[in-house]
LUMFI-417487 format. One line per 4 residues: number of its first residue (from 1); their letters; for each residue x, y, z of N, C-alpha, C, CB. Coordinates in Angstrom, 3 decimals. Glycine has a CB too. Layout:
BEGIN
NUM	a	X/Y/Z/X/Y/Z/X/Y/Z/X/Y/Z  ...
***
This chain:
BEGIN
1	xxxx	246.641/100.740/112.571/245.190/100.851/112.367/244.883/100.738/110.872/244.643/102.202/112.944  244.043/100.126/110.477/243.646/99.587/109.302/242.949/100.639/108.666/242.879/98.382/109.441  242.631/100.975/107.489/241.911/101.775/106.759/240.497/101.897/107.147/242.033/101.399/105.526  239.594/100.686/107.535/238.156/101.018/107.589/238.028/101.449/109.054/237.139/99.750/107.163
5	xxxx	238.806/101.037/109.980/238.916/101.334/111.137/239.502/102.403/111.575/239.306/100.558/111.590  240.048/103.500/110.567/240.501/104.824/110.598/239.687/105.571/110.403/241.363/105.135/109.897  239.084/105.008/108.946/237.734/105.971/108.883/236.059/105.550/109.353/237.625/106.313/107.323  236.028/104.412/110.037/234.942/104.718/111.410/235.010/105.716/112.200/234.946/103.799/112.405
9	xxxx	236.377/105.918/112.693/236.726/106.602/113.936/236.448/108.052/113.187/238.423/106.255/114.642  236.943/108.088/111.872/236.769/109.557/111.285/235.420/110.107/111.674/236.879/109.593/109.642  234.257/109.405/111.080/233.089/109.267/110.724/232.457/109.810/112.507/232.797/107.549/109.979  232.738/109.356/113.234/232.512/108.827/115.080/232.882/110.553/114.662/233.912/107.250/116.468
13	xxxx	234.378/110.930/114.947/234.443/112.115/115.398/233.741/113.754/115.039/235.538/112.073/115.300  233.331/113.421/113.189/232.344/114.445/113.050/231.444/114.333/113.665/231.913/114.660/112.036  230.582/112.948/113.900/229.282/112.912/114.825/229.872/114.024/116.265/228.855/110.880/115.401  231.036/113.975/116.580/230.993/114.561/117.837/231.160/115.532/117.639/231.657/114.252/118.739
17	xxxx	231.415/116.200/116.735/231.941/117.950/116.615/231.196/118.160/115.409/233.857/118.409/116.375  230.651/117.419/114.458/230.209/118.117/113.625/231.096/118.478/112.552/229.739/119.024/114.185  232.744/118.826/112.761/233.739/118.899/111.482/234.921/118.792/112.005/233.724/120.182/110.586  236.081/118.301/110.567/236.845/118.730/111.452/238.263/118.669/110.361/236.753/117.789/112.926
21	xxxx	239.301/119.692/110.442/240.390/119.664/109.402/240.695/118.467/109.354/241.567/120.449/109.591  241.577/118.567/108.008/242.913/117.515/107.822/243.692/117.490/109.174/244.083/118.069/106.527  244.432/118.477/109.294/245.626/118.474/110.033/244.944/118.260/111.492/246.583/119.897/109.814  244.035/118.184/111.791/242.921/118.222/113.325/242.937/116.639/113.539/240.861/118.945/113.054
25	xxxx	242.133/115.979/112.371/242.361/114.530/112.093/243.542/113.717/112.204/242.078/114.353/110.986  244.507/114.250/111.627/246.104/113.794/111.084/247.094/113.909/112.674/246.861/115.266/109.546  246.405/114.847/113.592/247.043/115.197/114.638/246.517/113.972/115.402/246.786/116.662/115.168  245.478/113.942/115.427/244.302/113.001/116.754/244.611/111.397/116.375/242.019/113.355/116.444
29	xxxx	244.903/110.981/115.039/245.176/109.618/114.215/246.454/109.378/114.377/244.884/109.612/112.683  247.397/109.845/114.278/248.721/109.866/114.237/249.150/109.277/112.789/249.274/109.089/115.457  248.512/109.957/111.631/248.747/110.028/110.237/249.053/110.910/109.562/248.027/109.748/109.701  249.559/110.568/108.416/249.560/111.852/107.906/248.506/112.195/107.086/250.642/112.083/107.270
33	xxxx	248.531/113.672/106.853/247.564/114.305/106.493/247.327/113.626/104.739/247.931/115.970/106.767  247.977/113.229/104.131/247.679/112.655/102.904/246.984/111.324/103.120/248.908/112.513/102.093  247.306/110.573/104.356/246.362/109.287/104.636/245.003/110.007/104.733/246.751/108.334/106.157  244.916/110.916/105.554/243.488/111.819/105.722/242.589/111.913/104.695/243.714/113.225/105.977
37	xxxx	243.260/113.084/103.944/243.105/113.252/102.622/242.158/112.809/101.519/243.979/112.956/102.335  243.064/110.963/101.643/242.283/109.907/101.083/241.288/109.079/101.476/242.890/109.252/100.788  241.020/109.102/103.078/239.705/108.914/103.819/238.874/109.321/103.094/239.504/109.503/105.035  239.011/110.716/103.263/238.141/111.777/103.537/237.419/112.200/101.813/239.172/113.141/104.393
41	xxxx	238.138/111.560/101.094/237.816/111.658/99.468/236.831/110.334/99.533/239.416/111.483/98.204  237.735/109.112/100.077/236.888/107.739/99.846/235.414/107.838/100.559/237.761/106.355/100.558  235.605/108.697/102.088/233.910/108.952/102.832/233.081/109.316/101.781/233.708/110.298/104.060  233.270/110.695/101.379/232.559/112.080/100.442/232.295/110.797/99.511/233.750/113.802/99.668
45	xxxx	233.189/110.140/98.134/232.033/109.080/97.554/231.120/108.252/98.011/232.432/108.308/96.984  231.577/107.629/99.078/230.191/106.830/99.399/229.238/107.466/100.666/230.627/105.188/99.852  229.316/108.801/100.380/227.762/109.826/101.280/227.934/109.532/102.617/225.833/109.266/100.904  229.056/109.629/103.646/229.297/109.247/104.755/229.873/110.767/105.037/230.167/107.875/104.889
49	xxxx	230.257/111.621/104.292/230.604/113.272/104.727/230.984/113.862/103.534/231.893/113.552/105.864  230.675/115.046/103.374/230.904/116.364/102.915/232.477/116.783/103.013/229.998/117.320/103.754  233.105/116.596/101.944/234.520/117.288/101.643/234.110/118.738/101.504/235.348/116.711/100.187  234.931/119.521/102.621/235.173/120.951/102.640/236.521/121.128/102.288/234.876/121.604/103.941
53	xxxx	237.067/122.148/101.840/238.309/123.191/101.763/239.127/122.999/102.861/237.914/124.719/101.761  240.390/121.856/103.349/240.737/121.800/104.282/240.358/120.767/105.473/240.616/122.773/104.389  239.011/120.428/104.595/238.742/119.118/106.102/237.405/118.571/105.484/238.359/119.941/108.228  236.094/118.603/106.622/235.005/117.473/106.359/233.947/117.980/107.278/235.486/115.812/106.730
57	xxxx	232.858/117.668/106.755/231.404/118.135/107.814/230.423/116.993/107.360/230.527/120.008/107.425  229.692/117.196/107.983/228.712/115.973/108.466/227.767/116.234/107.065/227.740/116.203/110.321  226.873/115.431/106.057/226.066/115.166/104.995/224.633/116.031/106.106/226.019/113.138/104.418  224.565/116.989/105.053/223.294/117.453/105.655/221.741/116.125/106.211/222.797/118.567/104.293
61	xxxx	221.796/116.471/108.155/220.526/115.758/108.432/221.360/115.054/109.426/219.654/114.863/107.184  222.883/114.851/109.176/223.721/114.215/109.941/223.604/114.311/111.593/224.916/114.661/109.480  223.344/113.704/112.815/223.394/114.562/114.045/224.300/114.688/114.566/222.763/114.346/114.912  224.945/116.100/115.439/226.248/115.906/116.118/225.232/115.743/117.639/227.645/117.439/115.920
65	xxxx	226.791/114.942/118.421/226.737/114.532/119.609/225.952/115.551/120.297/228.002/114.270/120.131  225.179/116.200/121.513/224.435/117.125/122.139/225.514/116.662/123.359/222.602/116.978/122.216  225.728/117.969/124.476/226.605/118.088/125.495/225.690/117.141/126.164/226.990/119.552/126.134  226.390/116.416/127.354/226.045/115.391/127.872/225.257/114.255/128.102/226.070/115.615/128.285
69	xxxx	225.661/113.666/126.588/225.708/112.567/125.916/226.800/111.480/126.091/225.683/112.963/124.770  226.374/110.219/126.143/227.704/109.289/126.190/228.454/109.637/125.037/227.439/107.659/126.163  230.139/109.644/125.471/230.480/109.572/123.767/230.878/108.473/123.387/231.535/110.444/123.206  231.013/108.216/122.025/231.146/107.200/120.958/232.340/106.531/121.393/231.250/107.762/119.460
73	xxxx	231.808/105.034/121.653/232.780/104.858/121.907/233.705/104.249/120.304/232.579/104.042/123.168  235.099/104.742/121.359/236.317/104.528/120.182/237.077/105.812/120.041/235.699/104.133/118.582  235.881/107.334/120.029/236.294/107.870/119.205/237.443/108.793/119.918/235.240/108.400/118.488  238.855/109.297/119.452/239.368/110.143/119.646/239.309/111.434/120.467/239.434/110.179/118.898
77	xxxx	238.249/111.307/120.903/237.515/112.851/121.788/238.675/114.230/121.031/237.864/112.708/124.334  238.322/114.107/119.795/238.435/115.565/119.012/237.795/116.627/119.582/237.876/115.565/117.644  236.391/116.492/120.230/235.268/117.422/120.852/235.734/117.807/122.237/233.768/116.667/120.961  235.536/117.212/123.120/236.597/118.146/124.348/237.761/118.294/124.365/236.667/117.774/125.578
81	xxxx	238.387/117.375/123.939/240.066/116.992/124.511/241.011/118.368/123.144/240.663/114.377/124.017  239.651/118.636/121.939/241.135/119.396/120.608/239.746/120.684/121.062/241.530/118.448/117.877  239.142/120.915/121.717/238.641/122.208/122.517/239.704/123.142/123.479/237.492/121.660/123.527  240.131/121.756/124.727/241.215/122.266/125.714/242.365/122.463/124.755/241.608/121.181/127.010
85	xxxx	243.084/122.136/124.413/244.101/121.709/123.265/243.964/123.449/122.320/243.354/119.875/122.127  242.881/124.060/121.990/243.076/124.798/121.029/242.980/126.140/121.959/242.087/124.545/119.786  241.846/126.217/122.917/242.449/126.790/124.534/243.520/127.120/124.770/242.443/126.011/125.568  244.430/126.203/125.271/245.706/126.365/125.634/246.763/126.838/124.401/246.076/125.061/126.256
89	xxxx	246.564/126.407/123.219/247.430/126.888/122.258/247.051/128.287/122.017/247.412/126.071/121.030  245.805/128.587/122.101/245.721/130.253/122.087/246.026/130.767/123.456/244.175/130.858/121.660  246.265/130.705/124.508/247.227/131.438/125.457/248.605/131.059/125.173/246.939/131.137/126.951  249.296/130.246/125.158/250.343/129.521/124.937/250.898/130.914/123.994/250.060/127.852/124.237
93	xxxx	250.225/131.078/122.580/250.385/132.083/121.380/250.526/133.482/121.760/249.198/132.032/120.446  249.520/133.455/122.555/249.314/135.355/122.996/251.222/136.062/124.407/246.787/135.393/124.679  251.641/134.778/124.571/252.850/135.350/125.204/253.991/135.146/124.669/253.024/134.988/126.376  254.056/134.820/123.512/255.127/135.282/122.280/254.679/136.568/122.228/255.067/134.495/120.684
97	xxxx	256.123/137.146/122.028/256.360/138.862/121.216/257.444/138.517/119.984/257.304/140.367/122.552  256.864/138.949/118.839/257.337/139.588/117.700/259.040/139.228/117.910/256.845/141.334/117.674  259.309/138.728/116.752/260.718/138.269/116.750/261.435/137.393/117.585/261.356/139.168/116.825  260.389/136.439/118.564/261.276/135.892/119.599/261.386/134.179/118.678/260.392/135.964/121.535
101	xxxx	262.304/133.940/120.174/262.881/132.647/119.446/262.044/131.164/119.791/264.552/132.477/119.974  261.320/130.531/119.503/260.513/129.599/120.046/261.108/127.875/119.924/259.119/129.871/119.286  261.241/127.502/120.722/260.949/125.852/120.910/259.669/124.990/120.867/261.340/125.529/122.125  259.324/124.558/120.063/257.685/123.712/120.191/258.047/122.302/120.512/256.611/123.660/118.564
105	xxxx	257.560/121.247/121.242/258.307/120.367/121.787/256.914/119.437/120.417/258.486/120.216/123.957  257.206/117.424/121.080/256.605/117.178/120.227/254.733/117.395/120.959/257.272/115.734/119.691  254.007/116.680/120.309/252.875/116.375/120.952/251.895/116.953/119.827/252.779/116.999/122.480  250.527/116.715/120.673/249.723/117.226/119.647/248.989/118.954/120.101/248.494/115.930/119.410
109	xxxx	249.518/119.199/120.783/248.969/120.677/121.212/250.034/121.745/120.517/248.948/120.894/123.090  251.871/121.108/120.375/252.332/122.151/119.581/251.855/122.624/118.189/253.479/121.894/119.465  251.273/121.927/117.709/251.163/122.314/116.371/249.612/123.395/116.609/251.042/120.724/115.201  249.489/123.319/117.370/248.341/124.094/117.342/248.327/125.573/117.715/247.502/123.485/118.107
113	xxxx	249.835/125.174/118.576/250.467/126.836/118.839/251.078/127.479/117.761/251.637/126.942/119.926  251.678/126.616/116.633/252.295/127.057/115.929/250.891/127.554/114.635/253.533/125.997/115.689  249.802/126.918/114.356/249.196/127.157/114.084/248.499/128.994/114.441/248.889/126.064/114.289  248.223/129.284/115.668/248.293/130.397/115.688/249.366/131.475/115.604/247.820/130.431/116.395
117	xxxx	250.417/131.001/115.375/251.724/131.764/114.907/251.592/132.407/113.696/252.902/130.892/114.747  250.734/131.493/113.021/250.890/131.890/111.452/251.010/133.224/111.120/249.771/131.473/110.648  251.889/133.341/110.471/251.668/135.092/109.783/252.724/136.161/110.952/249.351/135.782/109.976  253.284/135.373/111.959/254.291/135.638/112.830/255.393/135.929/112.530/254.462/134.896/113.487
121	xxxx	256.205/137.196/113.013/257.300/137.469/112.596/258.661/137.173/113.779/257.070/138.870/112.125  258.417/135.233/113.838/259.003/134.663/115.023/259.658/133.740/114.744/258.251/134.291/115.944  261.035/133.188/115.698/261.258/131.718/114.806/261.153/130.603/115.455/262.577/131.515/114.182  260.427/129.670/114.487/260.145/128.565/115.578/261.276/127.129/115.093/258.148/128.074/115.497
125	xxxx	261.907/126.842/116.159/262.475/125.370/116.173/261.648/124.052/116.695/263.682/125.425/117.043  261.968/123.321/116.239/261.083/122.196/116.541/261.600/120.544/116.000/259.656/122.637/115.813  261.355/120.076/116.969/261.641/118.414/116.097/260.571/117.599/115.505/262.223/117.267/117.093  259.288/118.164/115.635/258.254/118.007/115.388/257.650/118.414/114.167/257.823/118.347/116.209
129	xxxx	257.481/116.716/113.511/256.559/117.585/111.752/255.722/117.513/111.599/256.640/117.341/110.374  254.550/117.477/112.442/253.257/118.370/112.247/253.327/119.650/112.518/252.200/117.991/112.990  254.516/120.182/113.102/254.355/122.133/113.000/254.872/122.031/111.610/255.571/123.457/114.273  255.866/121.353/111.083/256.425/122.108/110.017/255.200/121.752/108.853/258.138/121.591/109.618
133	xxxx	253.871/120.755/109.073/252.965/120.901/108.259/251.813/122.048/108.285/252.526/119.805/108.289  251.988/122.381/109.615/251.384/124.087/109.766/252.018/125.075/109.117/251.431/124.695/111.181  253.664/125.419/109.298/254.210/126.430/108.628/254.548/126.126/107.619/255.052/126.980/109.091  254.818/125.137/106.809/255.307/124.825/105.408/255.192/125.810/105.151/254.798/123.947/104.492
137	xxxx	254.039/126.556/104.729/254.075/127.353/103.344/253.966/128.728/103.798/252.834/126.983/102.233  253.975/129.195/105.045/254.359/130.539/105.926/255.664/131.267/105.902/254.264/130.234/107.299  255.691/132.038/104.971/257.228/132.982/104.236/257.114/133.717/105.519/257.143/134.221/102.403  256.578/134.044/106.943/256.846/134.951/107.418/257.607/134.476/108.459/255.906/135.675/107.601
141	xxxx	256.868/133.279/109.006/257.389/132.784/109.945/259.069/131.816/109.557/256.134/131.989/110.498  259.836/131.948/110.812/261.442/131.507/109.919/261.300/129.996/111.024/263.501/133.033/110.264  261.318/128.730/110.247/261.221/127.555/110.693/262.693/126.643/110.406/259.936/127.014/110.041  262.758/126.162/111.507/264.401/125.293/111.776/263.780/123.919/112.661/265.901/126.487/113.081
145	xxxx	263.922/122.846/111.514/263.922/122.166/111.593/265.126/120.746/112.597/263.605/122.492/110.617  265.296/120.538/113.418/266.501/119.476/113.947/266.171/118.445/113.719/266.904/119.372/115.299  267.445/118.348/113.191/267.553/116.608/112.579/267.620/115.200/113.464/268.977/116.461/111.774  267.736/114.348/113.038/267.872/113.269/113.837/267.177/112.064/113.330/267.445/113.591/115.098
149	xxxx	267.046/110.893/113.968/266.167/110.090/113.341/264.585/109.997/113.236/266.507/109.160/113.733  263.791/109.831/112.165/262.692/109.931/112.454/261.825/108.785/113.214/262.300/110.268/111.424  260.898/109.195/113.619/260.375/108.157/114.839/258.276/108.295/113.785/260.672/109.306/117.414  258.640/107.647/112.920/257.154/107.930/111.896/255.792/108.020/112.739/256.853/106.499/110.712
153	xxxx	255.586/107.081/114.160/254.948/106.808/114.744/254.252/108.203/115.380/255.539/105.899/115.362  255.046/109.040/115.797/254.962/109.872/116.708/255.109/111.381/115.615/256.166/109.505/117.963  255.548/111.005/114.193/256.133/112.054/113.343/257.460/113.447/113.901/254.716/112.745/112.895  258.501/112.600/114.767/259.043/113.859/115.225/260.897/113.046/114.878/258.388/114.409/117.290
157	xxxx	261.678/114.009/115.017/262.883/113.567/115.000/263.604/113.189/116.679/263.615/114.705/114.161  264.224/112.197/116.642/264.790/111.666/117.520/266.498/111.268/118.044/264.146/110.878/117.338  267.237/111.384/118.971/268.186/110.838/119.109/269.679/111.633/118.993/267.945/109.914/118.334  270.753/111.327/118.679/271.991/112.224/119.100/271.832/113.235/118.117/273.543/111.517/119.058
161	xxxx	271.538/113.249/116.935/271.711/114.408/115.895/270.915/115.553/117.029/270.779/114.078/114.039  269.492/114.798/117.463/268.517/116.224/117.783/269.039/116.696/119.018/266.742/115.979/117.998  269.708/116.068/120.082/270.692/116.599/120.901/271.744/117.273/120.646/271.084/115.889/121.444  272.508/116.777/120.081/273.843/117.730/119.568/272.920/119.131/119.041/274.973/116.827/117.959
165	xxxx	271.816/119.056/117.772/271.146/120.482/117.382/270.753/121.465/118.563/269.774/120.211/116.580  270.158/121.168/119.149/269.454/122.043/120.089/270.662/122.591/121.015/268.229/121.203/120.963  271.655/121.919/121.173/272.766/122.317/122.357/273.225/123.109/121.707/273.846/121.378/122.975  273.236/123.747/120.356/273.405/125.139/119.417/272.329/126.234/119.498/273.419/124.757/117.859
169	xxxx	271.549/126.021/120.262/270.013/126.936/119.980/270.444/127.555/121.824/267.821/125.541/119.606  269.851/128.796/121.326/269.312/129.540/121.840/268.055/130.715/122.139/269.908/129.611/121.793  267.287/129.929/122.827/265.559/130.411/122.867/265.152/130.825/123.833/264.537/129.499/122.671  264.004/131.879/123.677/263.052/132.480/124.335/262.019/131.710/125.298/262.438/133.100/123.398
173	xxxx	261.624/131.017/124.258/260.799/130.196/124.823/260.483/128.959/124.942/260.151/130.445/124.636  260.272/127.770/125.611/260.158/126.556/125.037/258.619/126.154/125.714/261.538/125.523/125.407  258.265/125.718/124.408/256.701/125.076/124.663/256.823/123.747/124.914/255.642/125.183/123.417  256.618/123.204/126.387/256.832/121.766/126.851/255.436/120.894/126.602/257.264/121.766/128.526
177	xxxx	256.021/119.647/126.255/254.679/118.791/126.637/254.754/117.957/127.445/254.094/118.107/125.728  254.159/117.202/128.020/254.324/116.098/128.701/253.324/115.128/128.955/254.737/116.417/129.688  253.448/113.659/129.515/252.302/112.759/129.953/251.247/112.851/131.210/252.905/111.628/130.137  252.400/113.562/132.389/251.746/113.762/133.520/252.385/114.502/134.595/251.390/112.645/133.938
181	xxxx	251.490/115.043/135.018/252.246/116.346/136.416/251.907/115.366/137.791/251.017/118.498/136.641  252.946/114.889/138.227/252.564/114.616/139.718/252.018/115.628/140.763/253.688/114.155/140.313  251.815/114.941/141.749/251.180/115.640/143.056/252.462/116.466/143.921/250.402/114.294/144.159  253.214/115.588/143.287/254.595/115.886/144.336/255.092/116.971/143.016/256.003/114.102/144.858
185	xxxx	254.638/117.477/142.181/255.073/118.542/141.237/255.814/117.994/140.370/255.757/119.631/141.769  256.057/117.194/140.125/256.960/116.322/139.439/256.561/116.440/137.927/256.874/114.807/140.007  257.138/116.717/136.610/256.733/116.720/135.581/256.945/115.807/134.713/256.939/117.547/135.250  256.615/114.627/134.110/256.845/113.356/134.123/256.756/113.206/132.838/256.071/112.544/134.910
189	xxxx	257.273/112.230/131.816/256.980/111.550/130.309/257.142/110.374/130.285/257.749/111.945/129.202  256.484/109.301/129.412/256.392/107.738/129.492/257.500/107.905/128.335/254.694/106.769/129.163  257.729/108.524/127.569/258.632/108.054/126.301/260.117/108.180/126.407/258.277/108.874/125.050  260.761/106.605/126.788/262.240/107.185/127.276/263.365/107.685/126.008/263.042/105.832/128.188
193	xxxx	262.643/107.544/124.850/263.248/107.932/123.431/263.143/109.959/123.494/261.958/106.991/121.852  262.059/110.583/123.693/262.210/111.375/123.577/262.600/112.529/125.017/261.344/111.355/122.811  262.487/112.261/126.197/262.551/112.797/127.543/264.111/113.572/127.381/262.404/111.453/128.853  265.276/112.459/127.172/266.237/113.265/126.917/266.044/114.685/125.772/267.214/112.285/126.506
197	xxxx	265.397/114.478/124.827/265.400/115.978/123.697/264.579/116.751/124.614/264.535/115.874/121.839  263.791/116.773/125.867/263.178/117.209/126.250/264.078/118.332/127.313/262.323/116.269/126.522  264.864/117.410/128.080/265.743/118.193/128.760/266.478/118.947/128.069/266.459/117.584/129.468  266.829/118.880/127.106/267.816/119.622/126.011/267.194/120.864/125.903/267.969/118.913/124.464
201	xxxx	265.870/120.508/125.129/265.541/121.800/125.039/264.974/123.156/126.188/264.725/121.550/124.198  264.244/122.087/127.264/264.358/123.147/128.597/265.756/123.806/128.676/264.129/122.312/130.132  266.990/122.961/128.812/268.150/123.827/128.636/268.773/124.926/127.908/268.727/123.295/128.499  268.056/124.769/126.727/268.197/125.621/126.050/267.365/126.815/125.691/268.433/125.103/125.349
205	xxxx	266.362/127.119/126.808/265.515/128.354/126.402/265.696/128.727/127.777/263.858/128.218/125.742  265.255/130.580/127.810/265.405/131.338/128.920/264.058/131.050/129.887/265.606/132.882/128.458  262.890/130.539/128.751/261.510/130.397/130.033/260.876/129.136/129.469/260.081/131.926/130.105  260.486/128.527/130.198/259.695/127.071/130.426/258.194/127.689/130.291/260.024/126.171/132.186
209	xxxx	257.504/127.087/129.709/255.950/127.189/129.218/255.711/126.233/129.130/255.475/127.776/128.106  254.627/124.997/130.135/254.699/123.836/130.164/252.565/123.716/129.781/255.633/123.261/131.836  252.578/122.549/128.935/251.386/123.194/127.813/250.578/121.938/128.685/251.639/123.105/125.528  249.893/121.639/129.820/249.125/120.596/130.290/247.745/120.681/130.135/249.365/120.406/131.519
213	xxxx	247.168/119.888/129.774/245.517/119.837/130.515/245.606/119.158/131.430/244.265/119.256/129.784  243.807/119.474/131.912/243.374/118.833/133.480/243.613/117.261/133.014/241.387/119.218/134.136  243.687/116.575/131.952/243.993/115.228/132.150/245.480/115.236/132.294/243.476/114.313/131.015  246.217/115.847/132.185/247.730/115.534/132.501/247.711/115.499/134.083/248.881/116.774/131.860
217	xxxx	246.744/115.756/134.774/247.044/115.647/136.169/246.161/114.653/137.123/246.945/117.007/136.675  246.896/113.413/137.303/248.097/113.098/137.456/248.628/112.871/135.980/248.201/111.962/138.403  247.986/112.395/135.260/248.731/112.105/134.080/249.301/110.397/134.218/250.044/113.315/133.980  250.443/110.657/133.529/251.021/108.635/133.895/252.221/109.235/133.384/250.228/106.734/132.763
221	xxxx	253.686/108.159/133.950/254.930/108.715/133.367/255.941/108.746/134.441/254.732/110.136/132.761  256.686/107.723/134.082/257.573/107.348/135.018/259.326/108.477/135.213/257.788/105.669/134.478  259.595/109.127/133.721/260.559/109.928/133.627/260.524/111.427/133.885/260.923/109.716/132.575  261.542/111.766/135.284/261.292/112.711/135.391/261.858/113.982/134.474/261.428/112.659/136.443
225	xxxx	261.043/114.781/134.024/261.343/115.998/133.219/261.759/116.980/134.167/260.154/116.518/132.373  261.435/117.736/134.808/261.667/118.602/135.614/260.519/118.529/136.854/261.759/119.841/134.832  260.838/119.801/137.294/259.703/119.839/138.017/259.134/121.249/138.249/259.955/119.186/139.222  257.860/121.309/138.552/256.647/122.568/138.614/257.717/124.001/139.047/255.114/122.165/140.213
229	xxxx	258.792/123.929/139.938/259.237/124.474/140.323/260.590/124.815/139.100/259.224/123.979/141.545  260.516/124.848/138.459/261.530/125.029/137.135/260.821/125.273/136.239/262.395/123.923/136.649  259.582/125.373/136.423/258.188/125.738/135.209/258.168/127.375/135.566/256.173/124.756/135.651  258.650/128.282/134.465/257.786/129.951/134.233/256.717/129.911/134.391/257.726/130.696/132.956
233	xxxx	255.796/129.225/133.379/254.451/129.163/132.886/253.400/127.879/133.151/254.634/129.314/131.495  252.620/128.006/133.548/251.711/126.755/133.282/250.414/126.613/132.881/251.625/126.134/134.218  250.432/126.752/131.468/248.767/126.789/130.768/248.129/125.426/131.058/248.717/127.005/128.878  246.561/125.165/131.536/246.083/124.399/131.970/244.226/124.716/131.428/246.653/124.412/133.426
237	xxxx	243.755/123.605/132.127/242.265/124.370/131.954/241.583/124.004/133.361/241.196/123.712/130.473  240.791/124.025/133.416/239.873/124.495/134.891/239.746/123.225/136.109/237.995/124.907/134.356  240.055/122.246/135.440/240.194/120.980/136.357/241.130/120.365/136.924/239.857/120.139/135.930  241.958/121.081/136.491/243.392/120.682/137.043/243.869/120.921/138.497/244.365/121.389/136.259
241	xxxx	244.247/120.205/139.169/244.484/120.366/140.707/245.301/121.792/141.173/245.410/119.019/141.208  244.358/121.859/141.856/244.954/123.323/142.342/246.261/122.886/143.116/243.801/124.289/143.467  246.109/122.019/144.738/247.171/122.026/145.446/248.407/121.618/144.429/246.940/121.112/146.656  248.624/121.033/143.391/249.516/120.606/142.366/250.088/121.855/141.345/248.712/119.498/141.543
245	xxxx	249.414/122.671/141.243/249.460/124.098/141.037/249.823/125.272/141.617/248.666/124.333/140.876  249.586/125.030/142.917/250.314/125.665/143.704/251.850/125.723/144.252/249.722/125.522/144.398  252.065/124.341/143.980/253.517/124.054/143.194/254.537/124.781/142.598/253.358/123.461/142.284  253.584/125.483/141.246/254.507/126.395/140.589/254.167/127.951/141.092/254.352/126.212/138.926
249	xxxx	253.109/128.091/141.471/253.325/129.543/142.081/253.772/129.910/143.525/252.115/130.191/141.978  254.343/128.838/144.073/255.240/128.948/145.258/256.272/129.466/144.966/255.567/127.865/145.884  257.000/128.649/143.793/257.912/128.832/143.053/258.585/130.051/142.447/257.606/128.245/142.385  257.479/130.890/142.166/256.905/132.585/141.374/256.599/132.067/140.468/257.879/133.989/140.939
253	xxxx	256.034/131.245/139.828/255.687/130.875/138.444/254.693/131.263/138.607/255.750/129.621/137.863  253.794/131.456/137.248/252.304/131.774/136.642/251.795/130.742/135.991/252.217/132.898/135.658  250.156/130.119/136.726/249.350/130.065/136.134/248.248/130.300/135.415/249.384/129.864/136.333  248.639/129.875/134.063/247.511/130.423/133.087/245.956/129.042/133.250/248.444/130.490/131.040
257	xx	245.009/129.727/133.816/243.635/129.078/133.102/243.285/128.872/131.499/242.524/129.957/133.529  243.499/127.863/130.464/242.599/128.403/129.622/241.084/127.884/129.305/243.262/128.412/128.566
***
């Protein structure tokens, strides 16, 4: 994506929310937050938004989107889709206890769990470096990084290093992501690069916390991850198929609404 066509879409998504961080942007773009950064400096000169402390708001007079309105097209749906997304990362957060051991898988909802971690006296592993751009500078929280190759696209590490790492870990918890939950319970990912680190790390934690929204269901995704029935947890939000849900609490698993 080209520069002016990054920051249209920028521009589109305050109209829909009205503001929105670096790292909110950097998550939804699949950039990094220093590409942001420099948007978001180049908008603020030419009167297209207001540089705040951390992110951007609309030039006073600006209008945001009103609830049921077409939305823009193009834009990222920052406005519902990093709503459910910040939802689920605050339940996701509230069933960590103090000192446990965490897995954040990649995607764009972990970093948002790890985001409410902050100031946590927990440790989080991850192959994913948009958490470690949440905790960088968090002395409390203890962050372990696994190596492997980087995959810039997606910002996460990939391949035998991050397998061999994780088959050393031992965790509490692992925060799953995925593309799509079948009907048949099936927990599915399109990316055949990362699905294997995926199984790894289910293997390697004592409880499955699988982080979906109502669009993951059905979702799309031909590789199977596990299934509903190997899921502890399942944070979701209100649209998500029940009979597909019922899946995991056949199982004894818990679903969380958020």
């Amino acid at each position: 994506m080209i520069g002016k066509q990054r920051q249209d879409r920028i521009v589109k998504a305050l109209r829909s929310g009205g503001g929105a961080s670096v790292s909110e942007l950097a998550l939804a773009l699949e950039v990094s937050e220093s590409t942001i950064r420099r948007d978001l400096d180049m908008l603020d000169r030419n009167g297209e938004l207001t540089r705040t402390y951390g992110g951007a708001v609309l030039r006073p007079g600006e209008t945001v989107r009103e609830p049921g309105e077409d939305p823009l097209e193009g834009t990222f749906a920052i406005d519902t889709d990093l709503v459910f997304k910040k939802a689920i990362a605050r339940e996701a957060a509230a069933l960590v206890e103090d000192e446990s051991v965490i897995i954040l898988d990649i995607g764009t909802t972990t970093p948002l769990v790890a985001r409410e971690l902050r100031g946590r006296p927990v440790t989080i592993i991850t192959s994913n470096l948009a958490v470690l751009d949440e905790l960088r500078d968090d002395t409390t929280v203890r962050l372990v990084m696994l190596g492997g190759v980087l995959r810039r696209n997606y910002r996460s590490f990939v391949g035998s290093l991050t397998e061999l790492a994780l088959a050393q870990v031992s965790a509490d918890i692992v925060f799953l992501s995925c593309t799509g939950v079948r009907a048949s319970g099936h927990v599915v990912d399109n990316m055949a690069v990362e699905a294997p680190i995926k199984h790894s790390m289910i293997k390697s934690a004592d409880k499955v916390v699988l982080l979906a929204s109502e669009a993951k269901f059905p979702g799309n995704g031909a590789l199977r991850l596990c299934s509903l029935a190997d899921v502890d947890v399942v944070i979701t939000t209100a649209g998500a198929n029940e009979q597909t849900l019922n899946k995991c609490r056949e199982a004894g698993g818990k679903v969380i609404i958020a």
